[in-house]
N, C-alpha and C positions, 0 to 999 in steps of 0.2 A: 786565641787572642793574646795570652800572655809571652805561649812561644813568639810570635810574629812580632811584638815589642822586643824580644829580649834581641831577635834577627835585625831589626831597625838600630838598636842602639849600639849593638856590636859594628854593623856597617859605617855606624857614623863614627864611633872610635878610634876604629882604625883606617879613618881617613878614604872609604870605598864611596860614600855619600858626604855630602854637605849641605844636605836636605835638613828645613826643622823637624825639630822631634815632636812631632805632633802628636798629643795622645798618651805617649810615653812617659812614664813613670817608674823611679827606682822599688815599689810596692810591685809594679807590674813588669821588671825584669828580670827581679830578686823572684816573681812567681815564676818565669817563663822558668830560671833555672830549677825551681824547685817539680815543676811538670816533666822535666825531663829527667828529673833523682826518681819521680817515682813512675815513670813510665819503665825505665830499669831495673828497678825491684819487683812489680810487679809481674814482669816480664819473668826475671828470675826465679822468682816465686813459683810462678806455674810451670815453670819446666823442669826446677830444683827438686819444687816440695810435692806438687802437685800429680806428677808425672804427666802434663800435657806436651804435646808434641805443637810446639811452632809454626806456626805457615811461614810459607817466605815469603810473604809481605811482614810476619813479625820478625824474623830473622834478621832481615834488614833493617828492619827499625831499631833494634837492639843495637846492632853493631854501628849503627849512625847515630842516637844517642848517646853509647859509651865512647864511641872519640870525643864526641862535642864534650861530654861531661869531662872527659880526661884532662882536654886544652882549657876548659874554663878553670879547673882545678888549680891549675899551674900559671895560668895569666893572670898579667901585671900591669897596672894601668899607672898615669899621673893625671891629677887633675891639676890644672891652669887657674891662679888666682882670677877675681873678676876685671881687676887689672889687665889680664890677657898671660901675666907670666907663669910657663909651666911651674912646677912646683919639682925640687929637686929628687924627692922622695918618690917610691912607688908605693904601690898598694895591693896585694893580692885581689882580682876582681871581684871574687864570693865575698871575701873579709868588707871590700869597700860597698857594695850594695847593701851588706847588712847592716852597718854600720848607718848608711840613708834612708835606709827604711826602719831600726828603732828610730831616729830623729824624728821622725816623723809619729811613732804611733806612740810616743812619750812628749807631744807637742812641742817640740824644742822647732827652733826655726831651719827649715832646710832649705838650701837657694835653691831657686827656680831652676836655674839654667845648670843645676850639678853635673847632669847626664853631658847638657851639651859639650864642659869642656875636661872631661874625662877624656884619656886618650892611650891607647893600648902602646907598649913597648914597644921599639921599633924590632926589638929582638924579637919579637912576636910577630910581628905583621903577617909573616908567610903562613904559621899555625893559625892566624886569625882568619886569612884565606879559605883553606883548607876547611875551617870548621862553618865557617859562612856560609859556603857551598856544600857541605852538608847539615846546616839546620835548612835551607833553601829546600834542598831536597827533602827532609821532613817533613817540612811544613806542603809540600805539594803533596804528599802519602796521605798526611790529616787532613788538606782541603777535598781530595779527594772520596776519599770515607764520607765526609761532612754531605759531600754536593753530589746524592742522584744522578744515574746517568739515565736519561731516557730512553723509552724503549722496552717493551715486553720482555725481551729477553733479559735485558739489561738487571730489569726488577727482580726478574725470577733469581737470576744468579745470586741476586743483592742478598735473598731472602735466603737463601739455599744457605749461602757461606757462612760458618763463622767471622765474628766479624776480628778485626786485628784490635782496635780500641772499642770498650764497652760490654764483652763480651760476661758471662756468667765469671769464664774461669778470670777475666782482670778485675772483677768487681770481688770475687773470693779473696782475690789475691793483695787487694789494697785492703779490705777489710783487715783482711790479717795483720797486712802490717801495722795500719794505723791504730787499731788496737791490742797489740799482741796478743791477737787469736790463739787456738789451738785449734786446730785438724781433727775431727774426730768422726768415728764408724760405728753410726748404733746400727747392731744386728736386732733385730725382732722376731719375733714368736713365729710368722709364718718364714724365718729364713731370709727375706729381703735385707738390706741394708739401706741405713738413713745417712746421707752425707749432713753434719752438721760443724759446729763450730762454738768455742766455749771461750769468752770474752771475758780475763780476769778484770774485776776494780782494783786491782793490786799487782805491781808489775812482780814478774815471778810467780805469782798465784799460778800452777798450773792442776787439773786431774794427771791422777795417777794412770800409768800404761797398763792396762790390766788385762790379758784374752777375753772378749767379750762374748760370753754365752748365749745363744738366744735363750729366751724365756728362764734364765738362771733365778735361782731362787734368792732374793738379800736378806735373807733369816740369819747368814751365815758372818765371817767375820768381813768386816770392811777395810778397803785402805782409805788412810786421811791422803786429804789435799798434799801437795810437796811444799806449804808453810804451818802445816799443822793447826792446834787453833788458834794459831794470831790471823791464818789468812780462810777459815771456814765461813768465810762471810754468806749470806744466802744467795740464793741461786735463781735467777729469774726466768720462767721454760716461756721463749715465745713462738705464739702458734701460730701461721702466716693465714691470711686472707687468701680466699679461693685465688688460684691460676697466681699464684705470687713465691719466690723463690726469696730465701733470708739473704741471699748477696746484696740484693737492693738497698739494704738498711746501712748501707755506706754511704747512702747519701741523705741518711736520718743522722747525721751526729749528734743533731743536739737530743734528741729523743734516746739516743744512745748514752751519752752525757749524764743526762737527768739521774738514768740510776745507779752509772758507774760512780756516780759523782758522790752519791748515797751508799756506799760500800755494799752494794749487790753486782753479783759477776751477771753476764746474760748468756743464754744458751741458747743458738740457732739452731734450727734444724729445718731441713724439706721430706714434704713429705713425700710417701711413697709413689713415684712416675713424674716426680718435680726433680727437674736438672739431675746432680748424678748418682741421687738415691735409685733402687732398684722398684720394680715391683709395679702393681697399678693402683691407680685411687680409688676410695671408694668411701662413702662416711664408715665403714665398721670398720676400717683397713686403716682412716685416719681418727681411730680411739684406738687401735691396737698398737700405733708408732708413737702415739703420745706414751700409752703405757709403758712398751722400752724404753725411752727415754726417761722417764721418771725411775724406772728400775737401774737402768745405767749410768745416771749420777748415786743413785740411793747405794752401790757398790762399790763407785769409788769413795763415800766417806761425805755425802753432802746430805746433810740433816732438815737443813731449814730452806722451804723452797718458795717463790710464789712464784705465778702461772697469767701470763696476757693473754687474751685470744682477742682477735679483732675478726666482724665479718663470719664464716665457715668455724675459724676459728675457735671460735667461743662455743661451738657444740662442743669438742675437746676437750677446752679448759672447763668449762663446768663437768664433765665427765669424769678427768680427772682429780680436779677438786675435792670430787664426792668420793672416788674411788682411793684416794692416799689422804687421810685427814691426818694422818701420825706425823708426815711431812709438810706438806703444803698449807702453810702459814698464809697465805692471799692470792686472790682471786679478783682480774681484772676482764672481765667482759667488756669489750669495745664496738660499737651497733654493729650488734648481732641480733640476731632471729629466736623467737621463743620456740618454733620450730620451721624444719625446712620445708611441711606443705603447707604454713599460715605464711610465708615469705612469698612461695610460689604464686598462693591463691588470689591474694591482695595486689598483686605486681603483675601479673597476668592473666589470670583469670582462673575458674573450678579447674578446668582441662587440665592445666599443670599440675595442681595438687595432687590431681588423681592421677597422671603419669611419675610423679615421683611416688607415689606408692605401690604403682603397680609393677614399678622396677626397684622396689624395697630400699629407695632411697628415705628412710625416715628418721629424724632423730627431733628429741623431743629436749630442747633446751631448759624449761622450766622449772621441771621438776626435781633436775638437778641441781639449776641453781637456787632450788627455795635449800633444800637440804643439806645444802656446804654452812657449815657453820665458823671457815676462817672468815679472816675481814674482806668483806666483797664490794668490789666499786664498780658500778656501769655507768660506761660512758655514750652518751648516744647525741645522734644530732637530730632533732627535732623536725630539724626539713630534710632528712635523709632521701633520694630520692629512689635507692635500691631496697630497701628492709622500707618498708613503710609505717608510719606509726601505728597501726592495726595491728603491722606483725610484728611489731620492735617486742625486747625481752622486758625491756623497762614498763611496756604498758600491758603483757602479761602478770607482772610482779604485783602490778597496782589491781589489776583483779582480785588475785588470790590475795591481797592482804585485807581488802574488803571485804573477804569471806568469813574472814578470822575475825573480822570485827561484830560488837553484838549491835543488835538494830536500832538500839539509840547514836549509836555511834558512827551510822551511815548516811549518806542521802537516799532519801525516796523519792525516785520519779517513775511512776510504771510506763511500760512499753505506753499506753494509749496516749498520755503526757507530752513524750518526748516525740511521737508520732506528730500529733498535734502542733506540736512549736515548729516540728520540723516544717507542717503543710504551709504555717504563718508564714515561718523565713522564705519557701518557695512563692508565696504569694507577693512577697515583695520582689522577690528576683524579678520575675515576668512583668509586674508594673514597671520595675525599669528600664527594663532590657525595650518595653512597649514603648517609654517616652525617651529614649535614647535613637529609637528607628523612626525618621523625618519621615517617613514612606507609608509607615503605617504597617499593619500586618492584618488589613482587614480583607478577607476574602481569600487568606493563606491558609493550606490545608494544615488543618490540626496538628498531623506528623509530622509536617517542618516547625510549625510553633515550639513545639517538645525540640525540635534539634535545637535551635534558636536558642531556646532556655537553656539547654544542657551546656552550651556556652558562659553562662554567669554563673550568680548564685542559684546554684540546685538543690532539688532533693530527692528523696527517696523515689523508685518507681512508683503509680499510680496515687501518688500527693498533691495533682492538678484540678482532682476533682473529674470526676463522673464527665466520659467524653457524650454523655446525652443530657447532657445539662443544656435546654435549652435558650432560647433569646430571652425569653420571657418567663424569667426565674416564678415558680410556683413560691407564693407565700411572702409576705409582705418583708418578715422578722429572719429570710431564709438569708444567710451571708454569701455574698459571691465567692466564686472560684477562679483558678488560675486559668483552668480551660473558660470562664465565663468573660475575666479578663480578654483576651485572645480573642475572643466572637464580637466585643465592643472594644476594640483598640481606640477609637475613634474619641469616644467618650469619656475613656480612663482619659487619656490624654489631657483632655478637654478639663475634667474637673481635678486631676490630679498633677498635671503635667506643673503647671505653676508650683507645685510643692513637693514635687519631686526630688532637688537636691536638699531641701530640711527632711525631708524623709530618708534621703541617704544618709546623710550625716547622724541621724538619730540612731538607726541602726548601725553604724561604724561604731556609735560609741560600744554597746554589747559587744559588733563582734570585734573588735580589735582587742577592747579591754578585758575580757574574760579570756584567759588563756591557765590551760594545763600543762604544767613540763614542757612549753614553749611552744604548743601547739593552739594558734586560738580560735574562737568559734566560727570565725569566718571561714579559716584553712579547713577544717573539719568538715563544714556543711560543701562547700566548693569542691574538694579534693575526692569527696567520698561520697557519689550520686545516689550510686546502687547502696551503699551502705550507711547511710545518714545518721538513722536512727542507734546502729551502732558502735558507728564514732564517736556521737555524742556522747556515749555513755562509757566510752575510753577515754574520752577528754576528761570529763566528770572525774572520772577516778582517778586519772593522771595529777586532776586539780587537790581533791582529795588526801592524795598521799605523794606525792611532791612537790604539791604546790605549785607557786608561778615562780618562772623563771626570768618572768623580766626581760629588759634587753639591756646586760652590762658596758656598752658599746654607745648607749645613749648617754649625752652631757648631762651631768645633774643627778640629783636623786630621782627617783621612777617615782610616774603620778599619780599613781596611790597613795606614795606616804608625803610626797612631796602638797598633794591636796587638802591634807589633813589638816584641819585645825589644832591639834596637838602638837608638840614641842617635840621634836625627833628624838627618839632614844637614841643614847652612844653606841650599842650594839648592831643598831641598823644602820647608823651613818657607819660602824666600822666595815661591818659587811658587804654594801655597795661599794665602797671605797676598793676594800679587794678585791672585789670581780672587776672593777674596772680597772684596777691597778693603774689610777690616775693621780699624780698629786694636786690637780687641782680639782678638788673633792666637792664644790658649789656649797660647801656648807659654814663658807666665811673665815678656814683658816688657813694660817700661811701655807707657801709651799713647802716646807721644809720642814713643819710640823707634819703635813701631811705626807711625804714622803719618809718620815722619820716611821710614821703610824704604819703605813703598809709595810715595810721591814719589818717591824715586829711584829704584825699579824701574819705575814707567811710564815713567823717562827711561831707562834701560838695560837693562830686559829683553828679551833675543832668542827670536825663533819657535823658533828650533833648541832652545831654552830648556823651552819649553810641551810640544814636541812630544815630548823625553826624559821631561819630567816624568809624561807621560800614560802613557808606554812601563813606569814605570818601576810607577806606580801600578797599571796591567794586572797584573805579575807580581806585586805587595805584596800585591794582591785575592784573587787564585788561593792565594797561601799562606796569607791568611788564614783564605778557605773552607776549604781542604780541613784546616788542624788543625780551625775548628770544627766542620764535619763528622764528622770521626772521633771529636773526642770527643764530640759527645751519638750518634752513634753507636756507641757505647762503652758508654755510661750506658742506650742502649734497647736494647739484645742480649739481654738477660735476658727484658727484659718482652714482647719476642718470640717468646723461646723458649719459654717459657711461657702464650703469648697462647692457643693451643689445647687449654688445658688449662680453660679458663674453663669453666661453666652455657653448655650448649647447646640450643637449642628440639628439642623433642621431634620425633616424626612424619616421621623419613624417615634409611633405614639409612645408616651409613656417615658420619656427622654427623662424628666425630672423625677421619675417615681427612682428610673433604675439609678439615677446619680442621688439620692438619698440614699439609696441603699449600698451604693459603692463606698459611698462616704462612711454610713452607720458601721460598713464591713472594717475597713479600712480605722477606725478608733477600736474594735474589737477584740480585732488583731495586735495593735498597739500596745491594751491593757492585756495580752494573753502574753505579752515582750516583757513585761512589767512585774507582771506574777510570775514568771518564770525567772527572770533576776531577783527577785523577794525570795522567792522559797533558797534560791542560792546562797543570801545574805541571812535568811534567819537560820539556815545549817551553820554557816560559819560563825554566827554569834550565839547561838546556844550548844553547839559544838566543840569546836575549834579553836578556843579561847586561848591567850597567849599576853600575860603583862608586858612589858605596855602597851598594851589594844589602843591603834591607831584609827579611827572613823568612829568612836562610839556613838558620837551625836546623831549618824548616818541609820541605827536600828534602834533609834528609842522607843520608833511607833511601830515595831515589829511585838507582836504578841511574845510573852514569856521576854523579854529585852530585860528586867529592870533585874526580874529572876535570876539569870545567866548571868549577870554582874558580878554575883557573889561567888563564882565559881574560883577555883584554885587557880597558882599566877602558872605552872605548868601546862601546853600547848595538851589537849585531847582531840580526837583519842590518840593514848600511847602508841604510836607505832615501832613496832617491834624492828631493830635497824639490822638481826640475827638474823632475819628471815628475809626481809627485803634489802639489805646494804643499801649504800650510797649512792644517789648518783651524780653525775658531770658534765653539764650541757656543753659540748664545742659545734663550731658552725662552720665546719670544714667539707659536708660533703662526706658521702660513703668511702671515696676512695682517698681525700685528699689525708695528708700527713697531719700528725698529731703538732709537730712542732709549726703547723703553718695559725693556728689555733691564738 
């Protein structure tokens, strides 16, 4: 795009077109030229430093670049007042583009038409030729690359070739430059070599040349950095994402940025059977390359290290973590897996789990990262759709610290409990999955009902109830089922169909409002059929000990505390305000005040900060739900009780007995929605306590409420941040980029 501007504008300079410059831009000339400086470096680069050997398709691109670069070097332009009259002076063409492109990105005014009456020396014209007709020919070599040829054969060659732009070695080779890399050869214990690359925050920061031993001992003496301790800054190891090569991160600047920017250098590496490290992968193959790499900075004089793992990753980085704690000062897990057959199992089913074990692919994420004791951050996304929240590390963490907890300090819901809520929420799926089908599903074999359902809100296998549960429910006081649902479509309809969207809406308030670590009861029960009962009690925990996470992306304060009848503390209006890093903050002050306030909370806000905030936001939620619960179920008790009195279909005895009893079912289940948000809300208020406690008025008629009042203004239970770290909700997606976040 940018070459093809810079081809446009040169034709029209020198007088080859008299076409408008449509499109064209001194930003977007000034780039073409700069695509073509580093299409020559890079170029350079790999055959200089790298030792790759050229195709001739690059060959040529080089030697057609470095003329063009040569003649822009040396050409001279004038530009024409708006008057029309040339201007006496010239201008070197690189100096005069730069020169309209600050104008521009220092707001000063640049004329519209600059490009149009620029015009190349006539002592030039013939060089302008010359070089015209070869960016022409460039630009057909990149259109080409760009645009697929059809055709089988075609593909296959496509795939076969290195390609001339984009390749591993020109993505190495810009990296370099743009950050002055260094080149480097970690040897390991089994004799392989790691191709990596070590990224000073400090120009000149380079490691020392040093013959690299495998498995060499660092007891011994070290060399320092080549700027001694002005430039030992720490050292950041990143561990790549399965089937992922460190050249790619040339197109993460700003994630690159972030901790050059913080005076930490970074250090690439691939691992073993990735691009031009040796050897082949394996998980024990990729903890034996992290450990020479941790030994082969620890040699050359790097003392203070921390460690990223994203994805595969993160088995590594907590492996090492645990394994060097004399060095490695932090620890950043990025969704990852608490282990790789809880990833396997949940994402595809037992069979994987048990083929990764039975080919000794096992690694056990958690227990190393309970036992790292530098500062640990997991970052996870909540709607991951590869690591699933069952298998994420963050919602094993949240187990195990629930263990550590003593049993006042817990929730209690037994397996039978949470079985139970679970049969309720399936028994509204199938009511309305029933009054959403015009058609009816009466006389539809059972086995499709169940597919049907497995479509909506689900749950656990055999939570439909007893497939011999007949027409004619035994026992007056006996509550219908999901499978009893299904056998009377007709009926439900009939007496519930009219109250069908106030019964949706009533349960949206539960499930949307109650959320763990950003997964909420709705995602949980929907996402996890076969596993219901046990999601739930990962959400639980999640909720427990990271609290809700909100949606920082929504206008406003969140309607927990926005609900409240208390007076916002400054603490939580500052914390929302952060996550949303909006300056117009809805809580009435200016913009300028409020963009003055996020500046200084990205410089002083604490983790312990985010983590209360979230704790505190968890119980705001709970009291939110459950008043709104109560009252629209308040407002629909009537029209329930009533709902069996409606026009019934004729043709089968005892219509009115069983719509009594679909009705009495259906208010049962209601209050079993009811108590199940209550025992949630009387945890969090005799628990979970945190001044300034936003909803109080919301558990006054909760047992022990007036009790718990007096409890201390610190959040309980203590959770330990040593053992569980931090964590970071982004909504990027497993594979997408930190910086799209």
């Amino acid at each position: 795009h940018f070459v093809r501007q810079l081809w446009i504008f040169l034709r029209h300079a020198s007088k080859q077109s008299d076409s408008m410059l449509r499109g064209v831009t001194p930003d977007g000339v000034a780039s073409g030229c700069s695509v073509l400086e580093t299409l020559i470096s890079t170029l350079r680069i790999q055959e200089q430093q790298h030792g790759v050997r050229l195709s001739a398709e690059q060959k040529v691109m080089l030697a057609r670049a470095q003329d063009i670069d040569r003649w822009l070097s040396a050409a001279k332009l004038r530009a024409s007042s708006q008057g029309g009259r040339t201007s006496a002076d010239s201008f070197p063409l690189k100096e005069w583009l730069r020169q309209q492109t600050s104008r521009s990105y220092e707001g000063m005014p640049c004329f519209e038409n600059a490009l149009s009456r620029a015009e190349i020396e006539m002592s030039d014209r013939e060089g302008a030729a010359s070089s015209i007709a070869q960016l022409e020919a460039l630009l057909g070599i990149l259109d080409d690359l760009r645009n697929s040829k059809p055709g089988m054969l075609s593909t296959a060659m496509r795939f076969l070739k290195v390609p001339a732009i984009g390749s591993l070695n020109q993505l190495r080779a810009e990296l370099q430059m743009r950050h002055a890399g260094q080149q480097c050869w970690v040897r390991t214990s089994g004799g392989h070599r790691l191709d990596a690359m070590f990224i000073p925050c400090l120009q000149g920061c380079r490691l020392p040349d040093l013959p690299d031993i495998a498995g060499s001992s660092t007891d011994g003496e070290q060399a320092p950095l080549s700027k001694s301790e002005e430039a030992n800054f720490p050292t950041l190891i990143w561990c790549n994402p399965n089937a992922a090569y460190y050249e790619t991160m040339v197109y993460q600047g700003s994630v690159l940025n972030f901790w050059l920017c913080r005076g930490i250098n970074i250090f690439f590496f691939n691992y073993a059977g990735y691009g031009r490290s040796s050897g082949q992968p394996s998980p024990r193959r990729v903890t034996e390359d992290g450990e020479a790499v941790v030994k082969f900075l620890k040699n050359r004089g790097v003392t203070k290290m921390g460690i990223y793992g994203r994805s595969i990753g993160g088995v590594m980085s907590c492996h090492l973590a645990r394994s060097f704690p004399e060095v490695i000062q932090l620890l950043v897990v990025d969704r990852t897996m608490s282990t790789l057959g809880e990833a396997a199992r949940y994402m595809y089913g037992g069979w994987a789990a048990k083929g990764l074990q039975a080919t000794s692919m096992v690694a056990d994420n958690t227990e190393n990262f309970l036992e790292v004791r530098c500062h640990k951050l997991l970052i996870c996304d909540p709607k991951d759709s590869m690591i699933l929240d069952l298998a994420a590390l963050r919602t094993a963490v949240a187990l195990r610290m629930l263990e550590r907890l003593s049993p006042e300090e817990r929730l209690h819901l037994d397996e039978a409990a949470l079985l139970s809520f679970v049969e309720v929420w399936n028994f509204f799926g199938t009511l309305f999955l029933l009054c959403e089908d015009d058609e009816g599903m009466d006389g539809m074999d059972p086995a499709q009902s169940s597919t049907a359902r497995s479509a909506g809100v689900t749950a656990s296998p055999g939570t439909g109830g007893s497939s011999s549960t007949s027409s004619a429910v035994q026992g007056s006081g006996e509550k219908v089922s999901s499978h009893w649902l299904e056998e009377h479509a007709s009926l439900a309809r009939s007496v519930l169909g009219p109250l069908c969207d106030q019964l949706r809406a009533l349960l949206d308030v539960v499930g949307e409002g109650l959320e763990g670590g950003g997964v909420t009861l709705s995602d949980v029960l929907h996402d996890n059929p076969s596993n219901a009962t046990w999601a739930l009690r990962c959400m639980l925990a999640n909720m427990q000990i990271w609290g809700t996470a909100g949606n920082p992306r929504a206008a406003g304060p969140d309607p927990g505390f926005r609900e409240s009848s208390e007076q916002m503390p400054s603490s939580v209006v500052e914390v929302e305000q952060f996550l949303r890093k909006d300056d117009d903050d809805g809580y009435g002050r200016t913009h300028q005040a409020a963009a003055d306030s996020i500046d200084r909370l990205t410089q002083t806000i604490q983790p312990e900060t985010l983590e209360k905030y979230r704790r505190q936001l968890a119980r705001a939620r709970v009291a939110l739900v459950r008043r709104e619960f109560r009252r629209r179920l308040s407002l629909l008790q009537a029209s329930l009780e009533s709902a069996s009195l409606v026009a019934l279909p004729s043709g089968e005895a005892g219509q009115q007995e069983l719509a009594e009893r679909l009705s009495r079912t259906v208010q049962q289940h209601l209050a079993e929605i009811e108590s199940f948000v209550s025992s949630l809300a009387r945890f969090f208020k005799s628990v979970d306590l945190a001044r300034p406690v936003m909803g109080l008025e919301d558990f006054e008629d909760l047992p022990g409420a007036a009790a718990s009042q007096k409890v201390g203004l610190e959040p309980r239970p203590v959770i330990d941040r040593a053992f569980t770290g931090y964590v970071m909700h982004v909504d990027c997606g497993h594979n997408g980029a930190l910086d799209e976040v």
